[in-house]
C-alpha atoms as one frame of an Amber mdcrd trajectory, in Angstrom:
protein
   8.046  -2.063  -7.872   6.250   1.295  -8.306   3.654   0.888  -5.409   6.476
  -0.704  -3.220   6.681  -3.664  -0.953   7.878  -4.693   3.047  10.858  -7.154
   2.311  13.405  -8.006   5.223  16.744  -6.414   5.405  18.748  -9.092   6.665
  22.870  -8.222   8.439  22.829 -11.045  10.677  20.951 -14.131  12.191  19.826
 -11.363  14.635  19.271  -8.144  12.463  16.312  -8.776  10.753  14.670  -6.026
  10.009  11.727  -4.675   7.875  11.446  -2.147   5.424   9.079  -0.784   2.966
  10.898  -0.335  -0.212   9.933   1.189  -3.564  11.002   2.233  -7.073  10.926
   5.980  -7.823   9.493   7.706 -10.698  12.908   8.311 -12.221  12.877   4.292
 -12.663  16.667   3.924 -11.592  16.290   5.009  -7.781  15.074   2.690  -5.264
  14.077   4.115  -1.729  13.964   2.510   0.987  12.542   3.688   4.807  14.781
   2.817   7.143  14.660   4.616  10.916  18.245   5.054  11.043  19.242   6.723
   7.819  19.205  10.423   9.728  16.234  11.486   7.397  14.073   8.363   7.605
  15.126   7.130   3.968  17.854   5.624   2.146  18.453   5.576  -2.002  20.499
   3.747  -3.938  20.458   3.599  -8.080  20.071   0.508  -9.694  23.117   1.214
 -11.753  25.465   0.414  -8.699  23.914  -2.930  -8.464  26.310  -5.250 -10.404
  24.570  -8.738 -10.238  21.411 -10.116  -8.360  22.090 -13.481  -6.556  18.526
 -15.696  -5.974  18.394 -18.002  -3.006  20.631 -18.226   0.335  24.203 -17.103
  -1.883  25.510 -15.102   0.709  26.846 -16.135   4.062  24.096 -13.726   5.787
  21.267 -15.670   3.582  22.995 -19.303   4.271  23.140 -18.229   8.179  18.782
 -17.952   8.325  18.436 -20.533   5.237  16.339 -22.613   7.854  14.140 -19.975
   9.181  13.280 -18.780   5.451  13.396 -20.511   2.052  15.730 -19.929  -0.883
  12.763 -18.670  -3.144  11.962 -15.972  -1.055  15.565 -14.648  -0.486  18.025
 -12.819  -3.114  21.513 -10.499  -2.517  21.932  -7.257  -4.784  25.727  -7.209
  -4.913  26.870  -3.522  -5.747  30.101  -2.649  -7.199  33.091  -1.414  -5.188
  32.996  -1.078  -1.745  29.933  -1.049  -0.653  28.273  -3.807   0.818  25.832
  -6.332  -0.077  22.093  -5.765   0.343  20.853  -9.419   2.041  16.614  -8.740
   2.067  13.974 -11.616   1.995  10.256 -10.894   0.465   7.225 -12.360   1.646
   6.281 -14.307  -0.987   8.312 -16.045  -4.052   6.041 -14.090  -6.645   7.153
 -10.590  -4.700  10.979 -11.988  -4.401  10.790 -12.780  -8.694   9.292  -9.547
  -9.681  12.092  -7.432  -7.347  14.940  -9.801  -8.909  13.592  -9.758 -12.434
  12.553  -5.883 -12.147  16.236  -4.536 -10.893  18.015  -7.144 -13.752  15.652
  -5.367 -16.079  16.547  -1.527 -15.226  20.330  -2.276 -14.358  20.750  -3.707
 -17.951  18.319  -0.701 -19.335  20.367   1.926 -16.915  23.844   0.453 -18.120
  22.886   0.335 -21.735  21.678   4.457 -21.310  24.955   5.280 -19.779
């Protein structure tokens, strides 16, 4: 999660969109490059994520469930208002170690705190 990956931010059947996203050294932020974040960038901590769906379990994800599979897609639902984060990796393996990895800090970041 370190070294980063290119996984698809998904808002609609239309907005598809790529961006490179990475872990940071503090091992709760995760960065993400985005061309319309005023700066270039966008963070959010892992602690604000309050469950990771796998597969097409949002209505974005269901929407484009025929252009790509279930294994590759996953939802991080953060609490309160914000709004869900819809992205699709390139390969299962990549889409596993970004749902397993933020599961494993959010639980590690909730028990610090």
């Amino acid at each position: 999660m370190m070294t980063g990956s290119t996984l698809r931010k998904v808002k609609s059947r239309m907005w598809k969109r790529q961006r490179h996203f990475r872990l940071l050294e503090d091992g709760l932020t995760i960065w993400y490059k985005s061309r319309w974040a005023g700066k270039g960038h966008s963070t959010f901590s892992v602690t604000e994520v309050e469950a990771v769906r796998e597969g097409h379990q949002s209505e974005v994800l269901l929407s484009i469930a025929q252009e790509f599979p279930a294994e590759l897609c996953f939802t991080l639902v953060f609490h309160g208002r914000q709004g869900n984060l819809d992205l699709v990796a390139d390969s299962p393996e990549e889409a596993q170690a970004w749902i397993q990895g933020v599961r494993k800090l959010n639980s590690q970041g909730s028990n610090d705190g």
